[in-house]
N, C-alpha and C positions, 0 to 999 in steps of 0.2 A: 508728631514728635512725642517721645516720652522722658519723663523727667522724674530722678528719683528723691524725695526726701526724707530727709533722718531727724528733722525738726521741726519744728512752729516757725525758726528762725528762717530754713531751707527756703519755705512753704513763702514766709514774705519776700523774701529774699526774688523768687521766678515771680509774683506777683510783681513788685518793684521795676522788674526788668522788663515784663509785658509793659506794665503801666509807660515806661520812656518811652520804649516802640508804639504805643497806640497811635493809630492817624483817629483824625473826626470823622464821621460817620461810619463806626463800625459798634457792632454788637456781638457782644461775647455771652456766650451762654457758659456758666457753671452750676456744673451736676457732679452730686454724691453726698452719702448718706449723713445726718445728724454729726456733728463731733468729728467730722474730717477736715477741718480746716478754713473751709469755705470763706468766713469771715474774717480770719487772719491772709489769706489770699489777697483778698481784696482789699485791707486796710494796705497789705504793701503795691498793691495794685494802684491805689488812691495816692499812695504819695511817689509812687513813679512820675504821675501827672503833676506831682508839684501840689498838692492838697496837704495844707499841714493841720487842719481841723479834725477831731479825731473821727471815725467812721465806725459806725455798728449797722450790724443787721436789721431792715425795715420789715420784720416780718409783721408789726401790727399796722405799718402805714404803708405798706405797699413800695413804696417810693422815698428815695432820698434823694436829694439834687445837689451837686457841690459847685460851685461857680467861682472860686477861687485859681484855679491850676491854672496851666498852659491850654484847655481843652475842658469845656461842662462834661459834669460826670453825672448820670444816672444811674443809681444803685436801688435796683429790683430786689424786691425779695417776693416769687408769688406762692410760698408754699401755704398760704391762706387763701387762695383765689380758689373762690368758687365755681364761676362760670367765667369762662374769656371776657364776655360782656363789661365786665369790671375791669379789663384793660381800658375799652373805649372811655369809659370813667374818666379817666385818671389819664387821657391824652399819650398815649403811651408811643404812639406813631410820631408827634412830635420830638420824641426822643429819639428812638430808633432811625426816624427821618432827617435825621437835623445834622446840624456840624459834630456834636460833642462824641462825645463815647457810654453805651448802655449795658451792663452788666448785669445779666439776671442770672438769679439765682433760683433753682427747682426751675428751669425753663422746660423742660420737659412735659409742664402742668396746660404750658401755653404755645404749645410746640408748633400747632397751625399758624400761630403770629409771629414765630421766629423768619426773619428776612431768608431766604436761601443763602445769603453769601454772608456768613457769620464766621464767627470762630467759636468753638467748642470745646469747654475745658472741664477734663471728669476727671474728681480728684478720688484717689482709693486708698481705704485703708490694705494694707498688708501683715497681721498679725503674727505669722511667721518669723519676719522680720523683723521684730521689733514694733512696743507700743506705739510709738511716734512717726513710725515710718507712712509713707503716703505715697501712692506713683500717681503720677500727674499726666495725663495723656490731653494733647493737644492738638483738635484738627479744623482746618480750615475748609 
């Protein structure tokens, strides 16, 4: 499916809406480049689940855990990850494996440990269209 936005607001706005829909054990992979949204996605993605704590990107801690919602959040960021090995680390299967729901971001870096039945969400700038604008493509 694809999705168009003309905001930051759009952008939480599908996030928020995935976020209600999520069941427990699933993994969503989101991809695309710097400054597309990525972490406004997922802040409304987080309070879909019911997370009213604020959410930012782990790109220096790898992992952020939220335990508050309807559902454990796991929020990836591995655009630091150096070798896969650094998954085993950081227990990364227990997430992916578990009841809650895992949201990584740059999954692409770790693409061999992406489960086969995920879902897929690569957000695009469109400059054509407008600074703000984003298409959002979503596959299962």
């Amino acid at each position: 499916m694809e999705f168009e936005s003309y905001s930051p607001k759009d952008t939480f706005e599908l996030g928020f809406k995935m976020g209600k829909e999520a069941t427990g054990g699933r993994v969503y992979t989101l991809l695309g480049d710097l400054g597309v949204g990525k972490t406004v996605f997922t802040q409304g993605f987080a309070k879909g689940l019911g997370i009213e704590e604020p959410v930012s990107s782990p790109t220096f801690t790898i992992l952020q855990e939220y335990h508050e919602g309807r559902l454990d959040f796991y929020h990836f960021d591995v655009y630091r990850i150096a070798d896969e090995e650094e998954m085993y680390e950081i227990g990364f299967e227990d997430c992916f494996y578990g009841d809650g729901v895992s949201l990584v971001e740059w999954a692409d870096l770790i693409a061999d440990l992406i489960p086969e039945n995920h879902t897929r969400i690569c957000i695009e700038k469109d400059l054509s269209k407008g600074f703000d604008y984003r298409r959002i493509t979503v596959t299962s």
